[in-house]
Every structure is written in structure tokens, then in C-alpha cells.
matplotlib code that plots the C-alpha trace (Angstrom):
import matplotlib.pyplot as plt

x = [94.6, 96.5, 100.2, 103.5, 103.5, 105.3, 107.7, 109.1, 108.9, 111.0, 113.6, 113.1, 114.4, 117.3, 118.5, 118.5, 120.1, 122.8, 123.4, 123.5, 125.3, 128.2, 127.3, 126.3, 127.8, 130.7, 133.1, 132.9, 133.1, 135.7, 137.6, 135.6, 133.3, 131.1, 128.3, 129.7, 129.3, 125.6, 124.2, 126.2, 125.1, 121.1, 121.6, 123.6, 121.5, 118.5, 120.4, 120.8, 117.0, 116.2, 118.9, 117.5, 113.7, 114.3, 116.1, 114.0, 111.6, 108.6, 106.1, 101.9, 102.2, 104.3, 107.4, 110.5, 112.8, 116.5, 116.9, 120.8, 120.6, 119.4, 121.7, 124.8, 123.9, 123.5, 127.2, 128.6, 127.3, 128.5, 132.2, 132.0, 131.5, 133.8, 136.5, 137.2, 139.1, 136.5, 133.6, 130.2, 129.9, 127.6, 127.3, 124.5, 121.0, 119.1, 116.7, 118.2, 119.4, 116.0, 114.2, 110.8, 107.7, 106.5]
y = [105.4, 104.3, 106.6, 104.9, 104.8, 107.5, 105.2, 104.0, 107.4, 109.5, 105.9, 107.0, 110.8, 110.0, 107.4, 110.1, 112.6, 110.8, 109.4, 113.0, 114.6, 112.1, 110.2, 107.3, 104.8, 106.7, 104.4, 101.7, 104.2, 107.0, 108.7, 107.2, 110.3, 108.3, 111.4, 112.1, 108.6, 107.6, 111.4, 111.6, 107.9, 107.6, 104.0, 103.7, 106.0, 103.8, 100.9, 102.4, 103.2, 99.8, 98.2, 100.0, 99.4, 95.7, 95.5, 97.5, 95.4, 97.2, 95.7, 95.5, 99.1, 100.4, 101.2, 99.9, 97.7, 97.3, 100.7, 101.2, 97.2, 98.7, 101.4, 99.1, 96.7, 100.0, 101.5, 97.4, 97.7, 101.5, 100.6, 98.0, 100.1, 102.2, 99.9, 97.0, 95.4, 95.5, 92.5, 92.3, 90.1, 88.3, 88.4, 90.3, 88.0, 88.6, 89.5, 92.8, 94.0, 93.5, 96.5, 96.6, 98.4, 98.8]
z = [93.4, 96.5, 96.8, 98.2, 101.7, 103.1, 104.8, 101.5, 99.4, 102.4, 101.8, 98.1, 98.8, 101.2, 98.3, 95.8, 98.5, 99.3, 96.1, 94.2, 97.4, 96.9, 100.3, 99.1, 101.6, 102.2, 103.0, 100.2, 98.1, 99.6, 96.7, 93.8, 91.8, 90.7, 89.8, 86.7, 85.6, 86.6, 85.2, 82.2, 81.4, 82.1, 82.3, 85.2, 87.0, 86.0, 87.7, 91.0, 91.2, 90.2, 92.6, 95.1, 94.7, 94.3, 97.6, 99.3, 101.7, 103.4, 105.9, 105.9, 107.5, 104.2, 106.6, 105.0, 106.9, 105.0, 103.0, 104.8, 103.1, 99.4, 99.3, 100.3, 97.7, 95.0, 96.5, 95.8, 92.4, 92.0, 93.1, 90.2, 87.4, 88.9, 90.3, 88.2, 90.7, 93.0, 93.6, 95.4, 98.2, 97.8, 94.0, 92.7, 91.9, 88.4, 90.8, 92.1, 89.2, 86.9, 85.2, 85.4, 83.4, 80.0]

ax = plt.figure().add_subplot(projection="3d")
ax.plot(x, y, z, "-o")
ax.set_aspect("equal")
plt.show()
């Protein structure tokens, strides 16, 4: 069985870091709590994984090349659930925002 390349799981624990340490891109989303929203709702937490997964790109050597990328496009689509007022630039694809397994 072949493991994640460590490249891509140490991109997988700052995502989680920052996003449960409320420092998530800090600056699109400055005085929005947004915790209580994605833990009390399993769903929106689910998102943010799977926003951030999709983005991510990594190379033939397993290191990742756009995870600052991935967790901008999960803060966008954080300040929307949040913010109503507030829209992604550029709009989110079906691709980034699909759920995948069984």
C-alpha cells in the first residue's frame, strides 16, 4: 500500500491547523467566526476538506505546488456561507467543490 507523500499530508495538517486555529487566510476572512459553523455543521467541514483536496496540485515527486492556492479558494468559499454579500472570484467550478468516495 503506497502512503501520501509526505509533501501533501504536512499541506493536509497545516490546512486543518490553520483552519481550526481561526487562521485560515486571515485577511479575507478578519472578524468572521466561522468555527462554530463548519464543526457544528459536519457538512461544511466536509466541504473545506474536499475544496481543498481538489485544488491541491502535487508534482511526480508528491510535493505540492498551490496549497496557499487551495486554502484561498476554501477561505472564498468559507466567506460565502458566512457573508452573503460576499462572491468568489473567479466563481467556483463543479470541479472543486465535488465529493468524492463511496
Amino acid at each position: 500500500m503506497t502512503h501520501l507523500p509526505t509533501d501533501v499530508r504536512a499541506a493536509i495538517r497545516f490546512f486543518a491547523f490553520y483552519l481550526a486555529n481561526d487562521t485560515l487566510d486571515v485577511d479575507l476572512l478578519d472578524g468572521i467566526d466561522y468555527r462554530d459553523r463548519l464543526f457544528r455543521f459536519g457538512s461544511d467541514l466536509e466541504m473545506a476538506f474536499a475544496i481543498f483536496t481538489n485544488v491541491l496540485e502535487v508534482d511526480e515527486e508528491g510535493r505540492t505546488l498551490n496549497d496557499g492556492e487551495a486554502q484561498y479558494r476554501v477561505a472564498q468559499w468559507i466567506r460565502m456561507r458566512c457573508d452573503p454579500d460576499y462572491t468568489a472570484e473567479p466563481p467556483f467550478e463543479a470541479w472543486e467543490t465535488e465529493l468524492h468516495g463511496p
